[in-house]
KETIPA-542949 format. One line per 2 residues: number of its first residue (from 1); their letters; for each residue x negated, y, z negated of N, C-alpha, C. Coordinates in pm, whole numbers, m for minus. Atoms other than C-alpha are relative to their C-alpha. Layout:
NUM	a	X:Y:Z:X:Y:Z:X:Y:Z  ...
This chain:
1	xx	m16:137:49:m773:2152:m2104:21:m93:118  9:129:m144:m817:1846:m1835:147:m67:m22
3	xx	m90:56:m54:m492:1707:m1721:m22:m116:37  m4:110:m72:m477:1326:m1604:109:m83:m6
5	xx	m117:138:m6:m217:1046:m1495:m119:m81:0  82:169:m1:m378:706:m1563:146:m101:6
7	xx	m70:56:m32:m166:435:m1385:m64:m190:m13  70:172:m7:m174:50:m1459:77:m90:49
9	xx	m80:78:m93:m76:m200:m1238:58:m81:m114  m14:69:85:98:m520:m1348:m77:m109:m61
11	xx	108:106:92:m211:m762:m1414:m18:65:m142  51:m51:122:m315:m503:m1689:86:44:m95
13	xx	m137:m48:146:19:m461:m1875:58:m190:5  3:125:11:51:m865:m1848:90:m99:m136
15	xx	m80:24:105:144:m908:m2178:m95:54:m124  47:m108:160:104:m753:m2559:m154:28:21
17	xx	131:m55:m7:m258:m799:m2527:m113:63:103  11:m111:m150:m319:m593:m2201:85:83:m61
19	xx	m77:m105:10:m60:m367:m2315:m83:43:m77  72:m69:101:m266:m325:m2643:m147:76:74
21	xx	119:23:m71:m579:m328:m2426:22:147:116  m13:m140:m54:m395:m6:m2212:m26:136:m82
23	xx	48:m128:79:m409:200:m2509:m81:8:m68  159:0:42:m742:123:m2629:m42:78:135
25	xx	100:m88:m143:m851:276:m2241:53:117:m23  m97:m166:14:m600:578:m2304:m45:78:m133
27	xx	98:m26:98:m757:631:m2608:m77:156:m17  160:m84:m48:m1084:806:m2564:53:141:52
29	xx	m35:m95:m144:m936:1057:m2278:116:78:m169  m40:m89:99:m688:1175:m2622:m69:53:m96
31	xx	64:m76:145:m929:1220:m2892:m116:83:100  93:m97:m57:m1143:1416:m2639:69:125:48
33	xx	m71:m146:m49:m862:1678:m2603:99:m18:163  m87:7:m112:m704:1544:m2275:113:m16:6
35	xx	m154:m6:11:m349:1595:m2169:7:m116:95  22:120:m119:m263:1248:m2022:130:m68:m1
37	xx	m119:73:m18:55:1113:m1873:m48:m162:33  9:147:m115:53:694:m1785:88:m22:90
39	xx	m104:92:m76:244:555:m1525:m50:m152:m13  10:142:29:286:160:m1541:78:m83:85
41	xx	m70:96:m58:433:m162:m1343:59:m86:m64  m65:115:128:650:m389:m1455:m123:m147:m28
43	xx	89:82:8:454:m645:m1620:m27:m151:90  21:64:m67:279:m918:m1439:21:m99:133
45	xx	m80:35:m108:477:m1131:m1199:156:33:m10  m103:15:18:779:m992:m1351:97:62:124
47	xx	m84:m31:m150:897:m834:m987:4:m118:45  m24:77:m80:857:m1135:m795:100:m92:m67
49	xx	m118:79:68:1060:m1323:m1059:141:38:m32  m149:m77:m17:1343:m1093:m1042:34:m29:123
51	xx	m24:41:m137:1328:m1117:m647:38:m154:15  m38:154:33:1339:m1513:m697:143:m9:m9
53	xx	m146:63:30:1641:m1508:m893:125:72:80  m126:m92:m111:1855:m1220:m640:m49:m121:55
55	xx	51:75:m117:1693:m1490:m383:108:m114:10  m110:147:15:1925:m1785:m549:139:40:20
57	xx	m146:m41:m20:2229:m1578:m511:24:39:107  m63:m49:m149:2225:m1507:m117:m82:87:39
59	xx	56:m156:m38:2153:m1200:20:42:110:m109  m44:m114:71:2208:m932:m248:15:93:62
61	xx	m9:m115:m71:2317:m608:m151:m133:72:m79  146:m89:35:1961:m376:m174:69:117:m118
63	xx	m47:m73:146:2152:m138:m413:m47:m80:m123  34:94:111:2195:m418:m639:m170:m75:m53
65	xx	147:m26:89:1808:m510:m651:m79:80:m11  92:m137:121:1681:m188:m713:68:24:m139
67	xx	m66:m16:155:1907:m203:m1023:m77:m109:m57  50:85:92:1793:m524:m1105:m182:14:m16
69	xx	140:m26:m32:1378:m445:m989:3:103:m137  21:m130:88:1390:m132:m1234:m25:m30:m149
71	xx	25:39:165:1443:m327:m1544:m106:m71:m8  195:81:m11:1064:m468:m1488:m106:112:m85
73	xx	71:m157:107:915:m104:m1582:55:33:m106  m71:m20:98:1175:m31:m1814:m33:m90:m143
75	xx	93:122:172:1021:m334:m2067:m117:47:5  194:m55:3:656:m210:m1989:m16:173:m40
77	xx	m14:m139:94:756:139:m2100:m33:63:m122  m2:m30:132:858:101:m2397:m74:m51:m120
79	xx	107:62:79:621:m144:m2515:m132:99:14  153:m54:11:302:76:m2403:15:110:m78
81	xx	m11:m37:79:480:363:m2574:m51:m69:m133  m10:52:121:523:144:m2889:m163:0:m23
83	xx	168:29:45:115:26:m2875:m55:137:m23  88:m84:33:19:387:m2818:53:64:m146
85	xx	m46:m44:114:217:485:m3128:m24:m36:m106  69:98:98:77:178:m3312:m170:65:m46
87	xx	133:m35:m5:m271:337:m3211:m21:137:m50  38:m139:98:m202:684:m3394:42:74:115
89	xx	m8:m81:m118:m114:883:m3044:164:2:5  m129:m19:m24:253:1033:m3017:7:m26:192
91	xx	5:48:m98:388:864:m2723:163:58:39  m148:24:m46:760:886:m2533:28:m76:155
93	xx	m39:55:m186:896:661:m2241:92:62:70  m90:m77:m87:1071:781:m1967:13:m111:123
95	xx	m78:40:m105:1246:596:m1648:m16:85:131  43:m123:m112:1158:752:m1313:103:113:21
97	xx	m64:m88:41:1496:895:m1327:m33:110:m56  51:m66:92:1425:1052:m1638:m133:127:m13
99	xx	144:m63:2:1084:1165:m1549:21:126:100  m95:m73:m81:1305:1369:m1274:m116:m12:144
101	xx	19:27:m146:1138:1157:m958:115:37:69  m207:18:m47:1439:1205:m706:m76:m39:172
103	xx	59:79:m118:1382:1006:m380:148:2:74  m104:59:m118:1624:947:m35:m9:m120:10
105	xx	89:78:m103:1590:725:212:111:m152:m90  m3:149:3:1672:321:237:12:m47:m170
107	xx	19:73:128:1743:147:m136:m132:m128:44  162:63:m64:1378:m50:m124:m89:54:48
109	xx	80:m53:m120:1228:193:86:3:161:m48  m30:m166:41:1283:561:m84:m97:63:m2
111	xx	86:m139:m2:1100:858:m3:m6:92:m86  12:m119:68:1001:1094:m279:28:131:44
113	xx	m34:m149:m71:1180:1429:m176:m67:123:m96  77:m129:8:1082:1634:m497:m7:m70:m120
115	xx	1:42:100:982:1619:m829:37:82:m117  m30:m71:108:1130:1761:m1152:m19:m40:m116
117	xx	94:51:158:866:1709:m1464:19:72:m92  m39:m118:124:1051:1940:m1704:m85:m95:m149
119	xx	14:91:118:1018:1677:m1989:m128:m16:m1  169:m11:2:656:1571:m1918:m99:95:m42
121	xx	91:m96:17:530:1912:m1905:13:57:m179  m7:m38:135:683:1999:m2256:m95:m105:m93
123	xx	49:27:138:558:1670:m2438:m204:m8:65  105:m14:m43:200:1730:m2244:m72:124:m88
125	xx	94:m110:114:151:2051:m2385:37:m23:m144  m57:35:145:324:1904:m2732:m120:m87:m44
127	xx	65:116:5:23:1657:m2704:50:m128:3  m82:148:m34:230:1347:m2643:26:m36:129
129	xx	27:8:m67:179:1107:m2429:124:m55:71  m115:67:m43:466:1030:m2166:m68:m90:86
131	xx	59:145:m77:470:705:m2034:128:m16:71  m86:14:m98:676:667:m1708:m5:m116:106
133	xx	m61:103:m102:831:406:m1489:m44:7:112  10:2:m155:662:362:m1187:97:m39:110
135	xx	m82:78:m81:822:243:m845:129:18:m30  m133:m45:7:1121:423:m937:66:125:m13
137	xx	m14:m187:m6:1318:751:m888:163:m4:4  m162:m31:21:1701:866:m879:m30:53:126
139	xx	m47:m70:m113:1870:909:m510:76:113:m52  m103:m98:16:2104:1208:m456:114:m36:m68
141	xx	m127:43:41:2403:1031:m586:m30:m69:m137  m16:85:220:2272:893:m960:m101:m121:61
143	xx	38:105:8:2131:584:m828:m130:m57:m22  99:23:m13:1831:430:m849:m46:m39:82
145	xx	53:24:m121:1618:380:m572:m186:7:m26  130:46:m38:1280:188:m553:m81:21:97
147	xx	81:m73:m119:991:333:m351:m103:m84:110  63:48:m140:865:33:m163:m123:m78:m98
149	xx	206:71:1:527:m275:m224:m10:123:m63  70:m118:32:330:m50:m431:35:110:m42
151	xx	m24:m131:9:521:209:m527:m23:68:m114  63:m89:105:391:283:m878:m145:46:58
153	xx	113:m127:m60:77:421:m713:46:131:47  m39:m91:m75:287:632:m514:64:95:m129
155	xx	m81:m73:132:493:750:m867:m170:57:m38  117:m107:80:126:815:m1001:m62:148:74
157	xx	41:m78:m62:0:1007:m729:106:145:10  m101:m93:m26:314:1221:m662:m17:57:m184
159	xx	40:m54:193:287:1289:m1077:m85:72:21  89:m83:57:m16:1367:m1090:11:168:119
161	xx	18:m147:m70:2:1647:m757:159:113:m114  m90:m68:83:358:1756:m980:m52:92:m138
163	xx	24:m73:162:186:1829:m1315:m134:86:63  165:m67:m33:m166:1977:m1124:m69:m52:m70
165	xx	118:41:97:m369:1710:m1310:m69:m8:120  186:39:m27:m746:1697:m1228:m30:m123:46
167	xx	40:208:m59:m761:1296:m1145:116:m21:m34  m112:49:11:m552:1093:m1111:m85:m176:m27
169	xx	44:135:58:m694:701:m1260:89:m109:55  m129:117:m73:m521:386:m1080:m117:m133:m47
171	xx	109:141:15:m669:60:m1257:103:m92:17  m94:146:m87:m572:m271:m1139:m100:m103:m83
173	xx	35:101:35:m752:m624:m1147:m113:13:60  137:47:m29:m1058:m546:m931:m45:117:m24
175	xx	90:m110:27:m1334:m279:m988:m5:112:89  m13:m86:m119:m1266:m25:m710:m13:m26:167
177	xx	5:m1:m119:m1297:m11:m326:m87:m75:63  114:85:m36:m1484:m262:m186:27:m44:207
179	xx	26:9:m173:m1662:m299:192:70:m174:56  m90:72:m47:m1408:m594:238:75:m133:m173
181	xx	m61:77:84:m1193:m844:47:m95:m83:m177  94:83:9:m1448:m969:m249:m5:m158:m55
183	xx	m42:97:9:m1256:m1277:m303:39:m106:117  m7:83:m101:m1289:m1375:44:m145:35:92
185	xx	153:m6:m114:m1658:m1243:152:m82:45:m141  92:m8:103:m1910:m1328:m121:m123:137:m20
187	xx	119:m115:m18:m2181:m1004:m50:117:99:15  m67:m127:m15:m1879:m746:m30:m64:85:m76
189	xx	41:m116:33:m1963:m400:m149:54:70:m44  m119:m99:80:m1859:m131:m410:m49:90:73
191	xx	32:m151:m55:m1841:180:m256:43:132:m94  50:m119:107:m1922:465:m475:119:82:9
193	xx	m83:m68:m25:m1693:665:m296:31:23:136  m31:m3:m103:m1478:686:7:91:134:7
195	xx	m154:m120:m11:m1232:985:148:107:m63:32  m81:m15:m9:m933:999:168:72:m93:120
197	xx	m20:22:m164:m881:952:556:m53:m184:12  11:131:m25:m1057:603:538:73:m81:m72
199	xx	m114:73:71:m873:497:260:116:m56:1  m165:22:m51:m549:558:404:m12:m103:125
201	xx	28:99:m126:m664:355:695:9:m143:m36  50:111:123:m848:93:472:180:m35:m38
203	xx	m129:6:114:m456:58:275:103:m42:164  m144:m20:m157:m227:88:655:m58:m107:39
205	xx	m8:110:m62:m432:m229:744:m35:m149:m49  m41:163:48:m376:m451:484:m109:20:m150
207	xx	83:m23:116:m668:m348:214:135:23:m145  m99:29:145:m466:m392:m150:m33:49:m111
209	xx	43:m74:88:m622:m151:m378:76:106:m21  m79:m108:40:m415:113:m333:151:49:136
211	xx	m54:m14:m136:m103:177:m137:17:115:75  53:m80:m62:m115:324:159:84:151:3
213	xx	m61:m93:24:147:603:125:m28:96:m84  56:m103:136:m3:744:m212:m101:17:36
215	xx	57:m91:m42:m325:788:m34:26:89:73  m102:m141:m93:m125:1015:231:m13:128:m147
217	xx	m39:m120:144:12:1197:m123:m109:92:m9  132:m12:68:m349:1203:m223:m105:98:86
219	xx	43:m93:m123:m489:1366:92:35:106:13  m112:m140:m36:m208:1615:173:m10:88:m150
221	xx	49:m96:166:m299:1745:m214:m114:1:m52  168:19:33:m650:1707:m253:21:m67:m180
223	xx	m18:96:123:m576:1460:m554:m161:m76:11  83:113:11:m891:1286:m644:84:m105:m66
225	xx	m58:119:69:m819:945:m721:m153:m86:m20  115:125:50:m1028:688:m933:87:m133:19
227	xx	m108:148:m9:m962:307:m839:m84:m88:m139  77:87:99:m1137:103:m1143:64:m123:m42
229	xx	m76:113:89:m1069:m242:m1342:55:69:m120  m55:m23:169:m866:m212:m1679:m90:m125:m78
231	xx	86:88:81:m1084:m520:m1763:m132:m13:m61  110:m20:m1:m1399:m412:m1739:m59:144:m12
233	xx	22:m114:m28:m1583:m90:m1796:m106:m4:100  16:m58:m131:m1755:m87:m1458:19:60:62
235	xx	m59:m131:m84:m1786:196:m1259:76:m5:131  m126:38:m78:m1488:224:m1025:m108:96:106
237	xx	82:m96:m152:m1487:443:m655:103:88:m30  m111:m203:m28:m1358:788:m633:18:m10:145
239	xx	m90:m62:m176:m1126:855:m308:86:162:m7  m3:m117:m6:m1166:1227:m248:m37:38:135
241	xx	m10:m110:m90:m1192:1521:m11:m84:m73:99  157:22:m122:m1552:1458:129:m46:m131:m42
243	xx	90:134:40:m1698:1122:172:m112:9:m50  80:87:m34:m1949:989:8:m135:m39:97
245	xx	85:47:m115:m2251:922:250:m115:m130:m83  m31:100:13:m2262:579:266:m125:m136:98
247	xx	112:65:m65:m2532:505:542:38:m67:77  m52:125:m102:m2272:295:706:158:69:102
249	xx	m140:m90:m60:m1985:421:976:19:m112:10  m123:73:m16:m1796:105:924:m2:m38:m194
251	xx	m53:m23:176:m1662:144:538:43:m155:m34  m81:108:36:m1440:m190:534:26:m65:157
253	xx	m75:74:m81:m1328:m493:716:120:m58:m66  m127:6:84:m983:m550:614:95:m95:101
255	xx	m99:121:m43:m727:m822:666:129:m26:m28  m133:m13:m18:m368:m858:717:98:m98:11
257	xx	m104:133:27:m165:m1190:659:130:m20:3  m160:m12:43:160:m1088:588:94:84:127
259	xx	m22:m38:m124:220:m1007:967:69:m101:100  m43:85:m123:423:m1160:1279:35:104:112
261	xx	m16:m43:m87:436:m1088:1613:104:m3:85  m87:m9:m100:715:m1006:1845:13:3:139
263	xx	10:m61:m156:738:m1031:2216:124:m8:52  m108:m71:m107:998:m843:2408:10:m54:162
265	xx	50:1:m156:965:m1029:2792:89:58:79  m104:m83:m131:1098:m867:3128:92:70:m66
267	xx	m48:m144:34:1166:m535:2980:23:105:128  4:m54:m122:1353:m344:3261:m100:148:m7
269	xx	68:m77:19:1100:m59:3312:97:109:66  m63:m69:m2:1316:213:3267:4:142:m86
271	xx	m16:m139:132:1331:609:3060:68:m79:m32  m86:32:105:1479:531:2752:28:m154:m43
273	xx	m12:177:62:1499:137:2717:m100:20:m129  111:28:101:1177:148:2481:58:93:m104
275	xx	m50:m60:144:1347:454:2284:90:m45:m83  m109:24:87:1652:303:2223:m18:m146:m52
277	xx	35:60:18:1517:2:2148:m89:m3:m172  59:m38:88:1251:95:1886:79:88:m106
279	xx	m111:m91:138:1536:375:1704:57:m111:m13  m78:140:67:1723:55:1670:m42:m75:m81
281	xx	91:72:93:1439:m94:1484:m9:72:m171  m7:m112:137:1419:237:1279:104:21:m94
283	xx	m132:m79:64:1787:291:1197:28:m152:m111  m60:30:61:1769:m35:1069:m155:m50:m151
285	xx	146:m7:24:1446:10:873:m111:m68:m10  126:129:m42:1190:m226:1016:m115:108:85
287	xx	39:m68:m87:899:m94:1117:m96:m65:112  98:105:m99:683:m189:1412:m152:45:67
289	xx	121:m32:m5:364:m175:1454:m122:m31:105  42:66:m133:86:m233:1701:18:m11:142
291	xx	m86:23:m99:280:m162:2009:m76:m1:107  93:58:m192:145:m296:2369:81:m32:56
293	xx	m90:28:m93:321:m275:2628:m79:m56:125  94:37:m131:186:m449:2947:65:17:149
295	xx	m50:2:m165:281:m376:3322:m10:m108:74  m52:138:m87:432:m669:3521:59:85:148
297	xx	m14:m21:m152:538:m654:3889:174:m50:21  m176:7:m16:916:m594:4008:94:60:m109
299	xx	m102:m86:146:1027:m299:3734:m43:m99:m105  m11:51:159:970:m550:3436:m126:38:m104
301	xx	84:1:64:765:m516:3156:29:m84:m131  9:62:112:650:m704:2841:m16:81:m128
303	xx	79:m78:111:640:m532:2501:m3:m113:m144  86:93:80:435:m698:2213:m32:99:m157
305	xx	24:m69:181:440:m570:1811:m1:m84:m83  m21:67:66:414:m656:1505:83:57:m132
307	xx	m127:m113:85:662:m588:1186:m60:m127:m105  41:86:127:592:m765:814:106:m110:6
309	xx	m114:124:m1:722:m1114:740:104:m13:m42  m106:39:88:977:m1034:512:108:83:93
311	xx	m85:m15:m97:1128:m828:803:50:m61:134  m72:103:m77:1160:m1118:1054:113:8:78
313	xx	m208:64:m35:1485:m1229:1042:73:102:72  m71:m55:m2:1622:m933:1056:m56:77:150
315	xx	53:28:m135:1399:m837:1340:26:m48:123  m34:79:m129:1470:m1120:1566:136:65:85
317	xx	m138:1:m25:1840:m1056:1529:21:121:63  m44:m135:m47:1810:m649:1608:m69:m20:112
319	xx	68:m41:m156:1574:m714:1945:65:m145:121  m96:36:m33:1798:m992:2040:123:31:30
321	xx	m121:m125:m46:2098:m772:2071:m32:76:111  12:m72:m102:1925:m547:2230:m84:m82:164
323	xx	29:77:m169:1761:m784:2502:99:m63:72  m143:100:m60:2136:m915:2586:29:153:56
325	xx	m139:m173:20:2246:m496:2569:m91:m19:179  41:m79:m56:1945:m410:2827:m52:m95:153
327	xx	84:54:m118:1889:m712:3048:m94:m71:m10  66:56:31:1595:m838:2913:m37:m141:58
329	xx	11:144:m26:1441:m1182:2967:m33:m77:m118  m57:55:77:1430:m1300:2661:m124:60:m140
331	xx	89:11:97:1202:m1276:2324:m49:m127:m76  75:105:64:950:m1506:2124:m81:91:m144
333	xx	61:m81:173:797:m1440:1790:m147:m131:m31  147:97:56:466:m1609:1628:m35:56:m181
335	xx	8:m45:130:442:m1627:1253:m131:5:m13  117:136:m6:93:m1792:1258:m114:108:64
337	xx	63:m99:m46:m74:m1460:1330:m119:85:m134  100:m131:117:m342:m1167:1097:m77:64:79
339	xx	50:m105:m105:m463:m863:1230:m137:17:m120  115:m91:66:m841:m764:1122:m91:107:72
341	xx	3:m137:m45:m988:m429:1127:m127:m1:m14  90:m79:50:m1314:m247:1102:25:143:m21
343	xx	m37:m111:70:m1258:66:920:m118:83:m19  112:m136:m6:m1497:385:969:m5:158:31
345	xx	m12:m128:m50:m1527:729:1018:m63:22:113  71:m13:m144:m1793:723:1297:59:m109:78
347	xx	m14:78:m104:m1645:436:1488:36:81:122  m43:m51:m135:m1495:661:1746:m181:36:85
349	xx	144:m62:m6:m1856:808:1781:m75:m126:31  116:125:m59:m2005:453:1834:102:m108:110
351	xx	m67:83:m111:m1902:273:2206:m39:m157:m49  58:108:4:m2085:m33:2071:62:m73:m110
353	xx	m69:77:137:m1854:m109:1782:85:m91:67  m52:95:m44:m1600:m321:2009:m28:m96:23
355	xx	92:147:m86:m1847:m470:2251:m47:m119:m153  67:85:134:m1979:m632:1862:71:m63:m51
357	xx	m97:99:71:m1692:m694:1720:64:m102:130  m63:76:m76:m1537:m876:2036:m121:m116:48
359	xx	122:132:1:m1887:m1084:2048:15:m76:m96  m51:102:136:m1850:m1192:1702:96:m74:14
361	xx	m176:115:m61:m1479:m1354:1807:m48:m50:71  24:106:m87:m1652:m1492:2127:m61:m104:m38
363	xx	33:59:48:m1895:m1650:1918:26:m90:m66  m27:56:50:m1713:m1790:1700:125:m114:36
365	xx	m133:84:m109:m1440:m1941:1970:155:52:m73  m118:m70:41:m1177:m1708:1816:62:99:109
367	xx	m107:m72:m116:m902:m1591:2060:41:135:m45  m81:m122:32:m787:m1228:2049:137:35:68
369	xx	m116:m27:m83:m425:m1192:2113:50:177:m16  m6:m195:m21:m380:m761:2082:m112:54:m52
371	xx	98:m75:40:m619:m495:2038:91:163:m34  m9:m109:m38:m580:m194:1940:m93:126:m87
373	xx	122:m62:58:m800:130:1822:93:130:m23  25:m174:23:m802:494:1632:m82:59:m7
375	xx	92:m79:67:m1057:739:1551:m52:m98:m128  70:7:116:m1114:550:1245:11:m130:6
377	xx	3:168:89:m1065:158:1271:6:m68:206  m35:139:m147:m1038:m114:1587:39:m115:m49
379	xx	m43:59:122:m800:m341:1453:72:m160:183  m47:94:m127:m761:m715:1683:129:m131:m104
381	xx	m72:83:54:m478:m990:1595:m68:m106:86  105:140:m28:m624:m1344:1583:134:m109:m81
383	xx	m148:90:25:m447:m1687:1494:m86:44:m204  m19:m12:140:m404:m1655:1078:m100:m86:m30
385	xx	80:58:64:m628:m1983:1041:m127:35:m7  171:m50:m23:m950:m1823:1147:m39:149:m68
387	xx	2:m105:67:m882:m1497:949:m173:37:m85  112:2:50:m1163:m1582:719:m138:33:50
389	xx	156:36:m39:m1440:m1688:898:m24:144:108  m5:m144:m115:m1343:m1318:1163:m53:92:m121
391	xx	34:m133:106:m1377:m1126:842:m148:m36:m99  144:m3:m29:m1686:m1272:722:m134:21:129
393	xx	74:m8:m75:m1833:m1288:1033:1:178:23  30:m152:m26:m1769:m854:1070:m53:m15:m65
395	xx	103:m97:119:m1889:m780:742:m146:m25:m6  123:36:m34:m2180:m987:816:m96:88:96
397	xx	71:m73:m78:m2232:m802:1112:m8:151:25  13:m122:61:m2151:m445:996:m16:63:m92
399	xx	21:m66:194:m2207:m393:621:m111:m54:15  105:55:97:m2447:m674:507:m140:54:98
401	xx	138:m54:m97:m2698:m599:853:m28:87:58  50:m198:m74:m2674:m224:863:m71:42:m153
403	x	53:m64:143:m2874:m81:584:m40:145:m11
């Protein structure tokens, strides 16, 4: 008997008639004999409007809004239960708690340690469908602890490798994987199917289809995953084992907004300044990304990253400390920044992918302030206003005129 999690973001649980509209898609997959758990988000903007109102009261302590974040899924639960129960299909909700996620780590930031699907597996083989709380799990101590942006993907994925389902289904608002943004480059491209490995790339540099941690999951367990609309029956992209062949070694150009840059100046060049520096970043969980360091004359050096906007503040204040602890000459920051990528499996394999992309920027009188490259992407930071016209101009010159 086929096993599946089908996960729906929050555009498609929106309200009653998206909810109803989830178990019309869940449907089909029961009267054909399938055993099928959902996972779900809290409905529509109802996270950011919880964040809002902690926002008017100060700083909350992060305990306190993963208590308050949780009750977002907890309404989208029990309502998609209720519709599938309306629709003839025995349903039960469950709470990630409940569902026996159990996560460490940071309140906001929790790492899935293990999973215990006692309950699931009984009303699975009972034929009933459990419907579980994404983006949420129980720490060691009772509490609740939220898994981070995105983290009902990460609840679906980790599910589905827990129960050994066959697919795993993640519908959202756009139609699957596409060769760049298609709300910001009119000729973008569905891609049939990508692996794994680009995906996770694709997702680590800003792509918004799926987050990037649950492709990790998805990899490290050979999870197929389907990305599709809930709005549309258009055929989505499968992100599995083996790519795809695609005709193109650059998959995506992908773009990154929600970025600022840090510079560290006259860094004494010393063992250990950069470690204790960076664990200081870690311990207090910011992460940093991009790192360039540059060699200056007379022991100093410059180091240059970048960390997400909503970690800033907190940012400034931990590499400020430490540039008073170590000597330093001082730091500067730049909000006013976006890193874009080209994303491929052959890029390492082609020398001519830079020289192209760093023509395209000359061309267009776009400054590159960092570079940097993997095996699978070459990813440059540019000023934020020209974002656009950098990411049309790749896709132009690696998707639409490679055929």
């Amino acid at each position: 008997m086929k096993r599946m999690v089908m996960k729906f973001g929050g555009t498609s649980v929106a309200d009653i008639g998206r909810i109803q509209a989830v178990a019309a898609r869940v449907l089909p997959y029961v009267h054909k004999g399938c055993q099928v758990a959902v996972v779900v988000s809290a409905m529509g903007k109802t996270t950011d409007g919880l964040l809002y109102m902690a926002g008017q009261l100060g700083a909350p302590d992060r305990r306190e809004i993963d208590q308050l974040l949780a009750t977002g899924e907890q309404q989208t639960i029990a309502l998609v239960a209720m519709a599938l129960r309306a629709a003839g299909v025995p349903s039960r909700s469950y709470t990630g708690p409940q569902a026996g996620i159990l996560a460490e780590g940071y309140h906001m930031e929790g790492r899935i340690q293990r999973l215990q699907p006692f309950l699931l597996e009984e009303d699975l083989e009972e034929g009933v469908v459990p419907v579980i709380a994404g983006f949420q799990a129980a720490s060691p101590n009772g509490d609740v602890l939220t898994l981070g942006r995105g983290g009902s993907d990460l609840s679906a994925v980790a599910l589905a490798c827990a129960l050994e389902a066959d697919e795993c289904h993640i519908y959202t608002d756009v139609e699957g994987v596409f060769t760049a943004d298609p709300r910001m480059v009119e000729n973008a491209r569905k891609l049939k199917g990508v692996s794994h490995e680009i995906c996770m790339e694709m997702a680590a540099l800003g792509a918004k289809v799926l987050q990037a941690r649950s492709v990790e999951m998805a990899f490290r367990y050979g999870v197929p995953v389907y990305v599709a609309s809930s709005f549309t029956e258009e055929e989505g992209t499968w992100v599995m084992q083996e790519n795809v062949n695609e005709k193109l070694y650059v998959h995506s150009v992908t773009q990154d907004t929600n970025v600022a840059k840090i510079a560290v100046l006259g860094v004494p060049d010393k063992p250990g300044v950069a470690a204790g520096f960076f664990g200081l970043l870690a311990e207090n969980s910011i992460a940093a990304e991009m790192i360039i360091q540059s060699v200056m004359r007379g022991g100093m050096n410059d180091i240059a990253f970048l960390v997400r906007k909503e970690d800033l503040g907190k940012a400034i204040e931990v590499t400020t400390q430490y540039v008073e602890k170590v000597g330093a000459q001082g730091v500067n920051f730049d909000t006013e920044v976006a890193r874009v990528s080209v994303v491929g499996a052959g890029i390492g394999n082609h020398p001519e992918v830079p020289s192209q992309m760093f023509s395209a920027f000359a061309e267009l009188g776009i400054n590159i302030e960092m570079i940097s490259s993997t095996s699978l992407s070459i990813t440059c930071v540019v000023e934020a206003l020209r974002v656009a016209e950098a990411v049309k101009a790749l896709h132009k010159k690696f998707v639409e005129e490679v055929r």
